[in-house]
C-alpha positions in Angstrom: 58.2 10.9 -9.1 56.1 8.2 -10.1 58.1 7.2 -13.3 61.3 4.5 -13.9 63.6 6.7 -15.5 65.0 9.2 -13.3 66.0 12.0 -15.3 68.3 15.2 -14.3 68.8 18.0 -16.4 71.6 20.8 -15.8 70.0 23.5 -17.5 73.2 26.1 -18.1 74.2 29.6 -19.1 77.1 27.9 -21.4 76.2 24.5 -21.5 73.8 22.4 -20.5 73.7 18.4 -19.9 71.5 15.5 -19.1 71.6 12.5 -17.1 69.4 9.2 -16.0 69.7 6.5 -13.3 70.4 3.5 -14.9 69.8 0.0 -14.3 72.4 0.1 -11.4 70.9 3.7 -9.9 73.8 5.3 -10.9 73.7 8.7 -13.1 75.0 8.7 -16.3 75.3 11.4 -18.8 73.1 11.0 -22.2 75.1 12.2 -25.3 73.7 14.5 -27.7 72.8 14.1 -31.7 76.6 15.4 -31.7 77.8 12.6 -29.6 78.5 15.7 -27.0 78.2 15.6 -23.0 77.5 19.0 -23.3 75.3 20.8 -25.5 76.3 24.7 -25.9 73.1 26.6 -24.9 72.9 28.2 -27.9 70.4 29.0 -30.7 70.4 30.0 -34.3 67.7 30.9 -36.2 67.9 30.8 -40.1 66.4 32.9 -42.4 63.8 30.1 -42.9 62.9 30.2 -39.5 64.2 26.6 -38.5 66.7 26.8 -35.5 69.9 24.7 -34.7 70.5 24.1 -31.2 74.6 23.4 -29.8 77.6 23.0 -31.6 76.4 23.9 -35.0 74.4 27.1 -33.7 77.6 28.3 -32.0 79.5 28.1 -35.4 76.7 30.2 -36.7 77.8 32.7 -34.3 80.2 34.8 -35.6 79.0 34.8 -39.6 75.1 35.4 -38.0 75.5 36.9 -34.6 72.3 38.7 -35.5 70.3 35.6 -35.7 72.1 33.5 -32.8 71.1 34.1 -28.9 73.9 32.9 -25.9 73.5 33.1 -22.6 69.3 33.1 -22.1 69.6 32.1 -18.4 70.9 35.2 -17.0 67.7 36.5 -18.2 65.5 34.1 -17.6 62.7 35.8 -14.8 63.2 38.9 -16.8 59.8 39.7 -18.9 61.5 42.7 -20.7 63.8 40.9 -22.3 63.9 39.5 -26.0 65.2 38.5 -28.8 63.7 39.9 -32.1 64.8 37.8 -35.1 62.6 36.9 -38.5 60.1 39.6 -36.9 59.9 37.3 -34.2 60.3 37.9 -30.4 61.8 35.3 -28.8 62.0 35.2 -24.9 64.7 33.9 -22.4 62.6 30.8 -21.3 61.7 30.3 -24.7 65.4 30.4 -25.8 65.8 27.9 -22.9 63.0 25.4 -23.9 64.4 25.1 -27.0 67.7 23.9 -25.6 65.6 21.6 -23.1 63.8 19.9 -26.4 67.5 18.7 -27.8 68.6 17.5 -24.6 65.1 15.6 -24.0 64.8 14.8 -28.0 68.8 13.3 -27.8 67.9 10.9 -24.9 64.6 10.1 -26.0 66.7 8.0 -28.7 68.3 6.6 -26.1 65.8 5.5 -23.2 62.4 6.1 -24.6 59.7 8.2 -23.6 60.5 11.1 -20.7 57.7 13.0 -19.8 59.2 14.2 -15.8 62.7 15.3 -14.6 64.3 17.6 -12.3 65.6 20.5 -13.7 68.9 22.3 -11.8 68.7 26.2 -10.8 70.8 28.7 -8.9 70.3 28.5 -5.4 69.3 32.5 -5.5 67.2 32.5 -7.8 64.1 34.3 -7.1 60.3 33.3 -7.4 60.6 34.9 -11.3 63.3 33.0 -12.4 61.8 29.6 -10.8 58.6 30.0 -12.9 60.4 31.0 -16.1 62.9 27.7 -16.2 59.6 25.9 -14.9 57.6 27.8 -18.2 60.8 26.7 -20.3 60.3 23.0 -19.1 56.5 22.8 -20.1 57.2 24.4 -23.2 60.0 22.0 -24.1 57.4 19.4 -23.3 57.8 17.8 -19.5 54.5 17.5 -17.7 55.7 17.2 -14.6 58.7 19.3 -13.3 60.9 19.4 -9.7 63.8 22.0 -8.8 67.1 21.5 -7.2 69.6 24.0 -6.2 72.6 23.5 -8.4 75.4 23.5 -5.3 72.9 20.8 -3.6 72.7 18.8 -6.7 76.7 18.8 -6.7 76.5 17.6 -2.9 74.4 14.6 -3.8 76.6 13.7 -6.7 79.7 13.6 -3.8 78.4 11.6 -1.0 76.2 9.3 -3.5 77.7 9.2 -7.0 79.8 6.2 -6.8 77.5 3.8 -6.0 74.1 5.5 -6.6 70.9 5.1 -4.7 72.6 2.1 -2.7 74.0 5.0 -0.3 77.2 3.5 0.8 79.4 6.3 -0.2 80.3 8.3 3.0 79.9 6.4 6.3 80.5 9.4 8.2 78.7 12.9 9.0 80.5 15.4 7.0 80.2 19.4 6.5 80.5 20.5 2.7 80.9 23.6 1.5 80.2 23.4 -2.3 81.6 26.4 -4.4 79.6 26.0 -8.0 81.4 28.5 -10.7 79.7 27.6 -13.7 79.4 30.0 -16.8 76.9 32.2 -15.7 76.4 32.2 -12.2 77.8 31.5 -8.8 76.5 29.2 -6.1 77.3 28.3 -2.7 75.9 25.5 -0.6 76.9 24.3 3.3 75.5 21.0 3.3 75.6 18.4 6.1 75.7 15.4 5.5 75.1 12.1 7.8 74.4 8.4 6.6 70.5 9.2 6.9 69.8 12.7 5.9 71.7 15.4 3.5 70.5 19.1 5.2 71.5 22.6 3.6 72.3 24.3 6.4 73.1 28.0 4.2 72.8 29.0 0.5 74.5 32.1 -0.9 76.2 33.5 -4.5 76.4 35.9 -7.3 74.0 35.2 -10.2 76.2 37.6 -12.4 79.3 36.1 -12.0 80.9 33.2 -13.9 83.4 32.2 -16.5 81.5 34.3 -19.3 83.2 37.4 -17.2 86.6 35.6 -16.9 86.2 35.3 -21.0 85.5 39.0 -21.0 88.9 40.0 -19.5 90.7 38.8 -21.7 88.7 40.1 -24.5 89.1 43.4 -23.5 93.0 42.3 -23.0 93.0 41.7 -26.9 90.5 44.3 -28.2 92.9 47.3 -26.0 96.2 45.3 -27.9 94.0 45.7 -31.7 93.5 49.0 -30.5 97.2 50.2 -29.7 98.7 49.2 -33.2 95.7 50.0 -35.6 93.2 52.6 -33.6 90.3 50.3 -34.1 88.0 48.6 -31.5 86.9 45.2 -32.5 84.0 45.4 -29.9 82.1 47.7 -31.7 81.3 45.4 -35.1 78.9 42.5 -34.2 80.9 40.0 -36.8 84.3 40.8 -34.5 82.9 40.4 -31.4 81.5 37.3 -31.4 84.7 35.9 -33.5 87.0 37.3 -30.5 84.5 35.7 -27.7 85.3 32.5 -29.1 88.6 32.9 -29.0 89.0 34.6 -25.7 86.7 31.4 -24.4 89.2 29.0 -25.9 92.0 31.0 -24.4 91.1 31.0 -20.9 90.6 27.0 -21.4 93.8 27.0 -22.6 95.4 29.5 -19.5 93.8 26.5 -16.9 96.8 24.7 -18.2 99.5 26.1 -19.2 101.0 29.6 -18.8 100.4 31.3 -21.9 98.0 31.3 -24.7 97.1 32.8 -27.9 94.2 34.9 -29.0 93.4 35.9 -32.8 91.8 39.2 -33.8 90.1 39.5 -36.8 88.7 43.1 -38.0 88.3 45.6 -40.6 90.5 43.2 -42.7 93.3 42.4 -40.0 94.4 40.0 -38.8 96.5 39.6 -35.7 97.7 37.1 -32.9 98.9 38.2 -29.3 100.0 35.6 -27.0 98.3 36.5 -23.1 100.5 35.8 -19.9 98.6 33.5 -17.5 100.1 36.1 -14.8 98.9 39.3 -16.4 95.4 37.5 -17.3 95.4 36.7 -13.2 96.2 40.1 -12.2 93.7 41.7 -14.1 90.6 39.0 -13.1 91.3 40.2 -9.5 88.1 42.5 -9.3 86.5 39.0 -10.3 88.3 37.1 -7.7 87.6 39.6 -5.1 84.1 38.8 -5.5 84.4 35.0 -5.3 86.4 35.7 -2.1 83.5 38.2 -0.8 80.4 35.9 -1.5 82.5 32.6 0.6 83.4 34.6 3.3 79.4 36.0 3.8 78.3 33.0 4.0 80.3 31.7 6.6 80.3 34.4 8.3 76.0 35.7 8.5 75.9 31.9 9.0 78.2 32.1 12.1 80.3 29.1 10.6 84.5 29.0 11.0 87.1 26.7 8.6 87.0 24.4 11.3 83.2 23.2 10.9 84.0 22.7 6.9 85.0 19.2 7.0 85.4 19.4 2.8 85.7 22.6 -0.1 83.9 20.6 -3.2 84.4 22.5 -6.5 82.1 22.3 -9.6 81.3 24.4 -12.3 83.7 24.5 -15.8 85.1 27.9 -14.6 86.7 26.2 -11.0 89.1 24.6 -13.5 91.1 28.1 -13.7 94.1 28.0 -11.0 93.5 31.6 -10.1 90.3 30.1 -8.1 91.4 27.0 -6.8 94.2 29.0 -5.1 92.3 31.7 -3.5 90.3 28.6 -2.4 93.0 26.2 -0.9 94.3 30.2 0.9 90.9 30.7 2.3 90.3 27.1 3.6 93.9 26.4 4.5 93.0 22.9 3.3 93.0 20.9 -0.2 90.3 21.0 -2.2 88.2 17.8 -2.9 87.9 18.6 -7.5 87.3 14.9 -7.9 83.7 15.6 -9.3 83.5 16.4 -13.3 82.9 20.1 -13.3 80.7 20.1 -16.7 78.3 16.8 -15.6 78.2 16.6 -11.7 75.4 19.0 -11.8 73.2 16.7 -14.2 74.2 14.0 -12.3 73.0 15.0 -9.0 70.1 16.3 -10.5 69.3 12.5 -11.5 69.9 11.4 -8.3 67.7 13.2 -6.7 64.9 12.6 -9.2 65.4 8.8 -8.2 64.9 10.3 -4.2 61.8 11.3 -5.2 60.2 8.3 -6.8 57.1 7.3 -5.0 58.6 3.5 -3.3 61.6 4.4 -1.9 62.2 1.0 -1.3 61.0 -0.6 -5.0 63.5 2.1 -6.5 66.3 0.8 -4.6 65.4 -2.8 -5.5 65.4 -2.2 -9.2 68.5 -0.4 -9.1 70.3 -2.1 -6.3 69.0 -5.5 -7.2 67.7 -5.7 -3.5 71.3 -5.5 -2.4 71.2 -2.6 0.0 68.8 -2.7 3.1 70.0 0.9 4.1 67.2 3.4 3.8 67.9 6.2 0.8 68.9 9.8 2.7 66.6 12.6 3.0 67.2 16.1 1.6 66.4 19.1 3.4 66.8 22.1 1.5 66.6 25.7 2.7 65.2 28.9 1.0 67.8 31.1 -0.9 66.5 34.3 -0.3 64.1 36.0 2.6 60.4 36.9 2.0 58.0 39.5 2.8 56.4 42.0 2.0 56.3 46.2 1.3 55.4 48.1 4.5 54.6 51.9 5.1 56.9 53.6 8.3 54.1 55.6 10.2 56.0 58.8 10.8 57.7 59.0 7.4 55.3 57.4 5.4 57.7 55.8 3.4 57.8 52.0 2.2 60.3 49.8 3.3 60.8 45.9 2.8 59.5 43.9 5.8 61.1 40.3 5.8 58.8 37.4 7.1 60.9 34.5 6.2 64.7 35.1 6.7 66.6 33.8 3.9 68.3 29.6 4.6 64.7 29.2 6.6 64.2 25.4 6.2 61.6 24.4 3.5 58.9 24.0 3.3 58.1 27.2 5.6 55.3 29.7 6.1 54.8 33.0 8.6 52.6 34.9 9.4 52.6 38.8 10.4 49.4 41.1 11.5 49.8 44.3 10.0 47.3 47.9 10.0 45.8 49.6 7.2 46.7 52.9 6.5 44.0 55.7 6.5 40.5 55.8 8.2 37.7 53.9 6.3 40.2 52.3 3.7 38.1 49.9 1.8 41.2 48.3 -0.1 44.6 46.7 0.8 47.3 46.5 -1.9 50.1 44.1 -0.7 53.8 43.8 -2.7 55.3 40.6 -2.3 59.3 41.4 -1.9 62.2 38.7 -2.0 65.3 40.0 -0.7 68.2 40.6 -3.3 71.0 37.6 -4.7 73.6 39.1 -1.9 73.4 41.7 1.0 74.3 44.5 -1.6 71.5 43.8 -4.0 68.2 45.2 -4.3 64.8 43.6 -3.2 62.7 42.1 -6.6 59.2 42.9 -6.6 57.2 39.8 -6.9 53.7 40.6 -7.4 50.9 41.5 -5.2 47.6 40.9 -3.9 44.4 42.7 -2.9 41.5 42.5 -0.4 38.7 44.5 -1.5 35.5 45.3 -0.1 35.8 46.6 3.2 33.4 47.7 5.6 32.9 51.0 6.1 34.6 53.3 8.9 36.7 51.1 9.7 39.7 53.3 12.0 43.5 53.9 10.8 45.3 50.6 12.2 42.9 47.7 11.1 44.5 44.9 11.4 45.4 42.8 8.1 46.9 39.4 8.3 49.1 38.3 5.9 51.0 34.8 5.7 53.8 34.3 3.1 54.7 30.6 2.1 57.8 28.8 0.8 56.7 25.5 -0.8 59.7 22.8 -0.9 60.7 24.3 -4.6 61.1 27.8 -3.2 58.3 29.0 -4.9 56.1 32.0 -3.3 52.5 31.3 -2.0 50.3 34.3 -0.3 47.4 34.6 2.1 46.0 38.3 3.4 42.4 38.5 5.3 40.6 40.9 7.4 39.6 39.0 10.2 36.5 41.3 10.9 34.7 40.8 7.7 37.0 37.6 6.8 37.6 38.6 3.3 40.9 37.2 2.1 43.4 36.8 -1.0 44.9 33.2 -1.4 47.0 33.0 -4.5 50.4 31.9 -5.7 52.3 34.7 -7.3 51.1 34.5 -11.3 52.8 36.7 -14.2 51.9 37.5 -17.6 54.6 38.7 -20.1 55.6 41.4 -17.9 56.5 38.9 -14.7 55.3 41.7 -12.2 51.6 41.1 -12.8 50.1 38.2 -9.9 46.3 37.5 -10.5 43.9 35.6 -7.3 40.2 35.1 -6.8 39.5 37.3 -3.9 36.5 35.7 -1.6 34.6 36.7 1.6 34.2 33.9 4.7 31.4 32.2 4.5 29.5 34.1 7.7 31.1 37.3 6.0 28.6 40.4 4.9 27.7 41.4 1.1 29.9 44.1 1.0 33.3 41.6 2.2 32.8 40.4 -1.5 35.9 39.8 -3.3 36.6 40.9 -7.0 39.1 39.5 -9.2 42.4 41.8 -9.5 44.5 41.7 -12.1 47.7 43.5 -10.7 49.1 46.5 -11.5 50.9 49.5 -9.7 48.9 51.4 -6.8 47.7 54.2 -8.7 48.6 56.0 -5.1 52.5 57.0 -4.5 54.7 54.2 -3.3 56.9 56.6 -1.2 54.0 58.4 0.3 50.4 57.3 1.5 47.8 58.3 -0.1 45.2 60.7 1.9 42.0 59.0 0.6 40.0 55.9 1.2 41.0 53.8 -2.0 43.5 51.4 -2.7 46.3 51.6 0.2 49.2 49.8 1.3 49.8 48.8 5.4 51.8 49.9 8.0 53.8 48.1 10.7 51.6 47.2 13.5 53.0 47.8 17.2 55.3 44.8 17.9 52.9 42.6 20.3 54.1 41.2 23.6 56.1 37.9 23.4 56.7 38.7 20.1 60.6 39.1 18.5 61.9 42.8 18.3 63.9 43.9 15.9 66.1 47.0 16.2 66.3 49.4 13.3 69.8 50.5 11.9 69.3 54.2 10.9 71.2 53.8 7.9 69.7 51.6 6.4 66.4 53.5 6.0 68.5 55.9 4.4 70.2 54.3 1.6 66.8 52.7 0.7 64.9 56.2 0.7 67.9 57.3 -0.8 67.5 55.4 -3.7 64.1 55.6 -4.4 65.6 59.0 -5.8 69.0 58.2 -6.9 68.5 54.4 -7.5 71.2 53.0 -5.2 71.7 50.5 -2.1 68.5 48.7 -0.2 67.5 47.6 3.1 66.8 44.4 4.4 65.6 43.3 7.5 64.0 39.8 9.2 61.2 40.1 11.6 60.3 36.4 12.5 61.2 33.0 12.4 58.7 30.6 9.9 56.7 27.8 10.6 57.9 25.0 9.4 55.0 22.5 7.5 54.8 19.1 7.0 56.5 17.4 3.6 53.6 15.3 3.4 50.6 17.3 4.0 52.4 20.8 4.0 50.3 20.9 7.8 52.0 23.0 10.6 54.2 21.1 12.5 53.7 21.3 16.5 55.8 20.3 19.3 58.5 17.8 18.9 58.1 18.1 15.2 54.8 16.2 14.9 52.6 17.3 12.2 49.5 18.6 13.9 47.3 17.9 11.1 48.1 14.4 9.9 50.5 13.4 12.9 53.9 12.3 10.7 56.6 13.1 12.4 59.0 14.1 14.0 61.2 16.5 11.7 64.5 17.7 12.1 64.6 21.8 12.1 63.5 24.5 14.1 59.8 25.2 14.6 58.8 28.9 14.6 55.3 30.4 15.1 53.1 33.1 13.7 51.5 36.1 15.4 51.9 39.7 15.7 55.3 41.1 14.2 56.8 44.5 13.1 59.4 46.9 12.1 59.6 49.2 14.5 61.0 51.6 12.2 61.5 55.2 12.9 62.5 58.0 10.8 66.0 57.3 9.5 65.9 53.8 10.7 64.9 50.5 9.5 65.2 47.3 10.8 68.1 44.6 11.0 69.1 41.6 8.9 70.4 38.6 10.7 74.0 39.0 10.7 74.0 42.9 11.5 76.0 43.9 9.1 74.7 47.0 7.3 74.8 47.0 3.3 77.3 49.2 1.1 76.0 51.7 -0.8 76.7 51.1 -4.1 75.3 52.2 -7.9 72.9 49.7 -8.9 73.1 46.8 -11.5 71.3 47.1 -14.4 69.8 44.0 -13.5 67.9 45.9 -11.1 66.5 48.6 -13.2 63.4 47.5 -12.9 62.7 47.4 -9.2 63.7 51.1 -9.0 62.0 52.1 -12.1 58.9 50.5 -10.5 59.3 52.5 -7.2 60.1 55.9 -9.4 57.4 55.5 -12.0 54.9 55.7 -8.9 55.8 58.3 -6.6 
């Protein structure tokens, strides 16, 4: 970042924070209006159409839960939600711009002008929910925006919090496994760490898990008690609700510390007190627990990692201060856990830290804030991509469409593959491609990026053409697309786009330069194939592709019949999905973003070499047959399972076009 001030900003479902580097490099935590280290991310509008921010909007809550919105981020990606208030409709990333402007307005007082800053985000969330907190960012006024994984920045807040960019923290290569339980979501990092370089080796969680479900427990614990002595639910009247929320949230603060705690319920004119067991509270969070225990154990285990390569369990997040989780932690490990880091600014702070990583003179940076004191070299972070990515393919003797994974999920970043694929009917002149990511977890469904088209195809050409497509992790995670024709070289290069709905992508299709007339690209603005999605169509139009033949030298991978199943399943009962990886990427060059060759060495401007694993492009499919799909890397094949809500939308798409 070519600015001074190094700015982090821990953008969260409860609360959010900020921090800069000062004078010394290390991160410190700007105060709000409020004198807060915190700021609730919470909005109230009044009827005047003015909106408080924090503390003061939170109060609003229960006498205006109508007019106050909580909680944006576990929307944020999602273009069908809003808010409607004063005949206003208010969207999550607008909800969380709005938060980013206090922050940003608060430390403005302090430091002076910020106009950059690195903005925290789950280390699952998709390509969506990157653009909207990046859209939340430019609408809250930052021209220039960078992305960290929220477990990765806790990692850099461990090894170089103490004494900042000087990098004298650790002096030994360590393996951190980073459990981030933070209000809204949970994350999980591996990261290794050595004196010259801080790598995510794997990335997992639950983005609909946090303390807000902890809080509802025991609001349901209070609301069932209202309802035994006066036949009333307190749930059902807006005002209630949101005044019980508030005090289930204070009482499962209060349960982190002692054994019992109260919680007042006001409705219908009653008023009454029970006090909640920290026991009882426990026993019925197990279901929650459960999860937490399911999401740590995956990771180690699709990532072929035992205790004994975790050389430390870091917690963060507010909600890793209840006991219930720091003891299923120390049973899992066997080991105690390292809860030095504050759980509410270590996120922010790490965030910071890396922002100072990324100024443009490594070595000025460290002079200003080292005073010239440290002639070790600042680490470099390699990050890894949180979920896989590919694309929608048609099975030749089924005709169905099954998600074809390119880029396995925890590939190094940046990375890019490419796959050759065949059209679908004799003389199609048009290929449709649907950008997938794989779902937050093994059990979740793919999300439906976007797509692009290559139009303008020459006549007659047979069933099979092939299609190339490459599929592109930048080093933010975000999604980047390339499909040609090599015969007539037309080709669609865009980065996935969305309008309001966030399943819309938009590119400038364009012919090769030695390319005919009729290779002539026309703008597409995206919408569903009119053509079914379970079935090809039997015409010439706009079609999908189809798994080419896997090509010699290539890597097989061997379908798992069930899997096919649950996902056709569920394109008519909306349950379970598929997943399946079919190559390893290519990694690029940080500088350039060129393919890297042998040894690491960028073949296109020579830096080098890079730690990771080089893959290569060519000719990969799933040999999928009916009943069978291909394999993710661990093996293991997913539980069928209802689906979220959350994923409504994904299976409404596949539905609506069949």
């Amino acid at each position: 970042m070519t600015q001074a001030r190094a700015i982090g900003i821990d953008l969260g479902t409860t609360y959010s924070c900020i921090a800069w580097l000062n004078e010394h490099g290390q991160p410190v935590t700007l105060p709000n209006q409020e004198g807060e280290l915190s700021t609730p991310s919470v909005v109230f509008f009044d009827e005047q159409g003015q909106t408080i921010v924090g503390t003061e909007a939170l109060r609003n809550a229960i006498a205006s839960p109508q007019r106050v919105v909580q909680h944006a981020k576990r929307h944020m990606g999602d273009g069908s939600k809003f808010w409607k208030i004063n005949d206003y409709r208010y969207s999550a990333e607008q909800i969380s711009s709005l938060v980013l402007k206090k922050l940003l307005d608060a430390a403005r007082e302090q430091i002076g002008e910020i106009r950059q800053a690195v903005i925290t985000v789950p280390a699952q969330f998709n390509d969506a929910q990157r653009e909207a907190t990046l859209q939340a960012g430019r609408l809250a006024g930052l021209e220039r925006i960078e992305m960290i994984n929220e477990p990765v920045a806790a990692a850099l807040c461990h090894v170089l919090g103490n004494d900042g960019l000087v990098f004298t923290t650790l002096a030994e290569t360590q393996q951190i496994l980073v459990f981030d339980l933070g209000g809204g979501t949970l994350d999980l990092a591996v990261v290794r760490y050595s004196p010259d370089e801080v790598s995510v080796v794997a990335s997992d969680g639950d983005l609909e898990l946090g303390g807000l479900d902890w809080t509802r427990v025991l609001t349901d614990m209070a609301a069932e008690h209202f309802i035994e002595s006066f036949e009333a639910d307190p749930r059902e009247h807006p005002e209630s609700l949101q005044h019980l929320s508030l005090e289930a949230e204070q009482a499962k603060r209060s349960l982190s510390v002692r054994n019992r705690a109260a919680v007042t319920v006001r409705h219908q004119n009653r008023l009454r007190t029970w006090q909640i067991e920290r026991a009882e509270f426990e026993e019925r969070s197990r279901k929650l627990l459960d999860r937490c225990q399911q999401v740590v154990q995956r990771i180690l285990k699709e990532n072929r990692l035992g205790w004994a390569r975790i050389d430390t369990v870091l917690t963060t997040g507010g909600a890793s201060r209840m006991p219930m989780v720091r003891a299923l932690l120390a049973q899992l490990s066997g080991r105690t856990l390292n809860t030095t880091l504050s759980p509410d600014q270590s996120i922010a702070h790490g965030a910071a830290l890396y922002a100072g990583m990324l100024q443009d003179d490594p070595r000025a940076t460290r002079r200003k804030y080292a005073g010239g004191q440290s002639e070790r070299s600042q680490p470099v972070l390699k990050n890894v991509s949180g979920r896989a990515l590919g694309i929608l393919v048609r099975q030749e003797e089924t005709g169905q469409r099954v998600p074809h994974y390119l880029i396995p999920a925890n590939s190094p970043l940046p990375a890019s593959a490419t796959s050759v694929y065949g059209t679908v009917v004799q003389n199609q002149r048009k290929v449709h491609v649907w950008i997938v990511e794989s779902g937050a977890g093994s059990d979740r469904a793919p999300t439906v990026l976007g797509d692009c088209r290559i139009s303008g195809l020459p006549a007659d050409l047979p069933e099979g053409t092939e299609i190339e497509v490459t599929l592109s992790y930048d080093h933010q995670a975000r999604v980047h697309v390339t499909a040609r024709e090599p015969i007539s070289g037309a080709e669609a290069e865009i980065e996935i786009l969305r309008s309001e709905n966030l399943r819309e992508a938009a590119g400038a299709m364009r012919p090769a330069a030695a390319a005919p007339a009729s290779a002539a690209a026309s703008a597409a603005s995206v919408k569903p194939p009119s053509g079914g999605l379970a079935k090809a169509g039997t015409g010439a139009g706009d079609q999908g592709l189809q798994a080419k033949p896997v090509q010699a030298g290539t890597k097989r991978v061997e379908p798992d019949e069930d899997l096919l199943d649950v996902f056709q399943d569920l394109l008519k009962s909306m349950e379970g999905r598929d997943t399946g990886v079919s190559e390893q990427p290519i990694l690029l060059c940080e500088k350039c973003q060129g393919e890297l060759g042998r040894g690491g060495r960028c073949t296109k401007c020579g830096a080098g070499p890079v730690v990771g694993k080089s893959g290569r492009s060519g000719k990969v499919a799933a040999d999928a047959r009916a009943g069978g799909a291909v394999r993710g890397q661990s093996g293991k094949r997913p539980v069928k399972r209802p689906v979220d809500p959350s994923e409504q939308e994904f299976w409404d798409l596949l539905e609506g076009e069949k």
